[in-house]
C-alpha positions in Angstrom: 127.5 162.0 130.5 125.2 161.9 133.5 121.5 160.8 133.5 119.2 157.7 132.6 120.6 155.8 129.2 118.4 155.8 126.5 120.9 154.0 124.4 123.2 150.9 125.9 125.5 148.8 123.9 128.1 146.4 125.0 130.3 144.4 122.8 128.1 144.4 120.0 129.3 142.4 117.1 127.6 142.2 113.8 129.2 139.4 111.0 128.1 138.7 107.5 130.1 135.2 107.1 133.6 136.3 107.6 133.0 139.6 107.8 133.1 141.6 110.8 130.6 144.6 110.2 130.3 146.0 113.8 133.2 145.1 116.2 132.6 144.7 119.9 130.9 148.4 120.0 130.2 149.4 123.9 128.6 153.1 124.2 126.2 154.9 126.2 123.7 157.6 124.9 121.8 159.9 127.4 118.5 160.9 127.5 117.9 163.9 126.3 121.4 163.8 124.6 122.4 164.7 121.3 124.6 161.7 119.9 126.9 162.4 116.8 127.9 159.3 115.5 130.2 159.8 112.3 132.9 157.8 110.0 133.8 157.4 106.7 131.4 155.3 103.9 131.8 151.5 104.8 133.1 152.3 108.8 130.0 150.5 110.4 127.6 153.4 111.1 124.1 151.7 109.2 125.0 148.4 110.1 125.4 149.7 114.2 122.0 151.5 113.3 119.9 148.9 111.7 120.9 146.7 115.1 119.9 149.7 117.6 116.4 149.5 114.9 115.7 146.1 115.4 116.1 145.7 111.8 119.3 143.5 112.4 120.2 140.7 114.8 123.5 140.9 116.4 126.0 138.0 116.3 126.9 138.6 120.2 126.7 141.5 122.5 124.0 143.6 124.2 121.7 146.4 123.5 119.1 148.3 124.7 117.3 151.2 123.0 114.5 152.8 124.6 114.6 150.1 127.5 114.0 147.2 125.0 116.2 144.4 124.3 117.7 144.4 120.4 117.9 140.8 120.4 114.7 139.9 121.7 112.4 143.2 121.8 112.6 144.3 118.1 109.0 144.8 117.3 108.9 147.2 120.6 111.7 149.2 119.9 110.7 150.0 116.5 107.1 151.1 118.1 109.2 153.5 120.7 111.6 154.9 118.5 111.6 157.8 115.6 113.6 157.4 112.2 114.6 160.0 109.6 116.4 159.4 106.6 117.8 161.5 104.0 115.0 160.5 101.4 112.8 162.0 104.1 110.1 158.9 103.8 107.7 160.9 103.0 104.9 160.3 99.7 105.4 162.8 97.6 102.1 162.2 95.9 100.2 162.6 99.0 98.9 165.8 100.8 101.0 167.1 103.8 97.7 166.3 106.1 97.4 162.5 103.9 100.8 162.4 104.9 100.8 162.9 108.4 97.6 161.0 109.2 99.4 158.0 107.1 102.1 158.0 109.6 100.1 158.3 112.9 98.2 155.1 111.5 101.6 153.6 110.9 103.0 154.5 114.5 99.3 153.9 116.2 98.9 157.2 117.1 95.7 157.1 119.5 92.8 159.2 117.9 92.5 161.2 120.6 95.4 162.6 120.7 95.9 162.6 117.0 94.6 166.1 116.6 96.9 168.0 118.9 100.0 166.0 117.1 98.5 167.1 113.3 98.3 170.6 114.8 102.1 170.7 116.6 103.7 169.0 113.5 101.9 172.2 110.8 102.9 174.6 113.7 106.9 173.1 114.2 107.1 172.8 110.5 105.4 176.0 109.6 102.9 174.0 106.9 99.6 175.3 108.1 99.4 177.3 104.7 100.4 174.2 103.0 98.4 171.1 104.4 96.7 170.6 101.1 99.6 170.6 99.0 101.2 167.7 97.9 104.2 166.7 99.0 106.0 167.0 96.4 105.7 169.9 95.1 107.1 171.2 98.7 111.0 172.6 98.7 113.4 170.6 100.7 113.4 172.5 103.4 109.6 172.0 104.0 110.0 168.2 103.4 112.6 168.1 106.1 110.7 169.7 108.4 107.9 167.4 107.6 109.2 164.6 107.8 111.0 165.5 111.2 107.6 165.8 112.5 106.0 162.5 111.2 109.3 160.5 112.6 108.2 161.9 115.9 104.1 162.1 115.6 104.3 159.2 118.2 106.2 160.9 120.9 109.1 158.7 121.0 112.2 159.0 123.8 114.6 158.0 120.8 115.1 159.5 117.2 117.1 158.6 114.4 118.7 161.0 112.0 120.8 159.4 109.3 122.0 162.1 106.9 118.7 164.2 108.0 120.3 167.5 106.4 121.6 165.8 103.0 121.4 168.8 100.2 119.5 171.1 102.0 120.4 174.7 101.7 122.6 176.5 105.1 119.5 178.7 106.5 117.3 175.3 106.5 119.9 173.2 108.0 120.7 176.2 111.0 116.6 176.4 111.3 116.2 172.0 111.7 119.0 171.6 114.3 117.0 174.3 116.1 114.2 172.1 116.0 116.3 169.1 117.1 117.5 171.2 120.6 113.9 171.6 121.1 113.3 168.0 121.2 116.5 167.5 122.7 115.7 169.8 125.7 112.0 168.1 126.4 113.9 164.8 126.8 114.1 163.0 123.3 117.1 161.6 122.5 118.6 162.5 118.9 120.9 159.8 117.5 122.5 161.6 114.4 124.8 160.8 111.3 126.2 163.3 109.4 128.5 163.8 106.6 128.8 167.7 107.7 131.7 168.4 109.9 130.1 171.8 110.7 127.0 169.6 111.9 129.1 167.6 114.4 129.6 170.6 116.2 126.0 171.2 117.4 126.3 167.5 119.4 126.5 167.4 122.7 129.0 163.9 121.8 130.7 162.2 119.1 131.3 158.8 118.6 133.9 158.1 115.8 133.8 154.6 113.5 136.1 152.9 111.1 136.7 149.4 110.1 133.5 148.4 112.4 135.4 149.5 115.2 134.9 152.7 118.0 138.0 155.0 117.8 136.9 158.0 119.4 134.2 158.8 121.5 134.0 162.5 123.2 132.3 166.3 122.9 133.6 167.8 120.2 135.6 170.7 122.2 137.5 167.3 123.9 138.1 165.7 120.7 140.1 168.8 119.2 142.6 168.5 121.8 143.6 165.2 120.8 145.1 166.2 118.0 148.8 165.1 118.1 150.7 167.0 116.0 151.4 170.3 114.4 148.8 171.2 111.7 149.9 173.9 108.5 147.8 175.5 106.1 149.4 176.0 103.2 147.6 178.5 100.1 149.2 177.8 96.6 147.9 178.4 92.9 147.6 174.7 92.1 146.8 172.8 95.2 145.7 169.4 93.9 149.4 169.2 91.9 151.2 170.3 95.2 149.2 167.0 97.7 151.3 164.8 95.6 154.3 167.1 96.1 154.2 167.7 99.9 152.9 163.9 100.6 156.7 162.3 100.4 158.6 165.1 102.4 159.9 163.8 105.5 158.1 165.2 108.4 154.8 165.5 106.6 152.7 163.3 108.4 149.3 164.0 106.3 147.8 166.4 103.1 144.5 167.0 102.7 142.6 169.7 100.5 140.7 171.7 102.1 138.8 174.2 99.7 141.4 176.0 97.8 144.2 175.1 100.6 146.1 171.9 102.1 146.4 171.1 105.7 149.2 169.7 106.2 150.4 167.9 109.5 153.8 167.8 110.5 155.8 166.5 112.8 157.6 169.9 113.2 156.4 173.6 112.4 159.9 174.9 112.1 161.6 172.0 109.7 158.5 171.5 108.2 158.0 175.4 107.0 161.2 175.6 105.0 160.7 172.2 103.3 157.4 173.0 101.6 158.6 176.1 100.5 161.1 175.0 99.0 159.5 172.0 97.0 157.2 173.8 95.8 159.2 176.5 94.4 161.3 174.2 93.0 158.5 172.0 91.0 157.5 176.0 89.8 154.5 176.2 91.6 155.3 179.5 93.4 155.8 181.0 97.1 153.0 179.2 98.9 151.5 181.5 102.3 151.6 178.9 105.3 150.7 179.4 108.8 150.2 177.3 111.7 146.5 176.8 112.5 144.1 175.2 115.1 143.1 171.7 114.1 139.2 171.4 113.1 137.5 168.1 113.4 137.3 167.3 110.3 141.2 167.2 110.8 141.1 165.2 113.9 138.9 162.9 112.4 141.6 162.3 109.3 144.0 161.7 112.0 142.5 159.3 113.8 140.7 157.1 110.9 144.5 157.6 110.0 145.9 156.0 113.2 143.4 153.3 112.9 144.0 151.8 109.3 142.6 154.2 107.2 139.3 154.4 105.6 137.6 151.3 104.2 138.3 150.7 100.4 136.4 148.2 98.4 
């Protein structure tokens, strides 16, 4: 990571009572970078956010977002910063022009430069055609790409993204992380979450969460090399029945569906091989095909959140 911060955090704690939502969280974020920041439900991820926001205090620790203080700066990093959920925060029963013109009032937009904003956001979101529509009668895919450009009417050096592609079709969520290297490469820095391990992938950097804690925190290439042991997949005829076989064999470390497969970590290819085989012809499943593979990070993640106490549960 080289070049000016736009995000610093050090030991940032958040607690509810007893509760320890965020725990001692130090990180660094780039401008101009592209910041994956992923976990499983209940690891910490909107809690961290709504601090870096201003919308939460923290308990103790440090942070700066956009060169503001969280703790006592709030009302200016909220002015200096973009957000975009997954509901898109957009009004559905309002125009795409009422729309945008609704947010430059709301992010004091000067009027002078309103007009060249209006005109980049139809242009980047291809709505020029549409600007008289209401909102929602748009398809997803439109309303993301609106509401991309009303997070960022204001020009800000930091965006949010939390779950920005959230049941939008494939070609619509290839053409919006287009749009977010364009921003990327002018400078702005893009702060995503993501549920899609495909998506985590396009960031320059991940940063891993569970149990309020950060357990990994690399480029996505770097973090698939971390993997510690030997990964099978395994193709069978009734692959949810054979988890619950393959989970109790010694050597099998971890089973996890993937699709119609498992992958299956082991602690050894060769003793491991045999074994599966084996119990699963003998419970009458069949000859499974298994072959060694290359970890994805969707498995590197389940072995890390793994090492590190598992997921949450409530």
């Amino acid at each position: 990571m080289t070049g000016r911060l736009a995000v610093e955090v050090e030991h940032l704690t958040k607690h509810f009572g007893d509760f320890v939502a965020v725990d001692d969280l130090s990180f660094g974020v780039a401008s101009g970078e592209v910041f994956g920041f992923l976990g499983p439900n209940g690891a910490g991820k909107t809690t961290t956010i709504k601090l870096l926001n201003g919308l939460l205090l923290p308990s103790s620790g440090r942070g700066v977002v956009a060169g503001f203080d969280v703790m006592t700066e709030t009302a200016a990093i909220r002015q200096h910063i973009g957000y975009m959920s997954q509901l898109f925060s957009l009004y559905p029963d309002l125009t795409v022009d009422e729309n945008i013109a609704f947010f430059a009032g709301l992010y004091s937009v000067p009027r002078a430069r309103l007009a060249v904003r209006r005109e980049w956001v139809l242009d980047m979101a291809d709505l020029r055609e549409q600007r008289t529509r209401l909102t929602g009668e748009l398809s997803l895919g439109w309303k993301q790409r609106l509401a991309l450009g009303c997070a960022v009417l204001h020009e800000p050096p930091v965006l949010f993204l939390d779950e920005p592609t959230s049941g939008v079709d494939p070609l619509s969520r290839r053409s919006f992380w287009d749009l977010i290297y364009e921003l990327a490469a002018e400078g702005t820095t893009v702060f995503v979450t993501t549920h899609y391990m495909e998506e985590a992938d396009y960031c320059h950097r991940l940063a891993l969460m569970n149990r309020g804690q950060l357990i990994a925190l690399n480029s996505p290439s770097a973090l698939r090399q971390t993997a510690s042991r030997p990964l099978l997949e395994v193709r069978t005829s009734e692959a949810p029945r054979a988890v619950h076989l393959l989970q109790p064999l010694p050597g099998v470390t971890e089973v996890a569906l993937f699709g119609r497969t498992l992958h299956v970590s082991v602690e050894s290819t060769a003793e491991a091989i045999p074994r599966i085989t084996t119990a699963l012809e003998t419970n009458g499943i069949g000859t499974p095909s298994i072959r060694p593979i290359v970890p994805s990070l969707e498995d590197v993640f389940v072995e890390l959140v793994t090492a590190a106490g598992g997921a949450p549960t409530d």
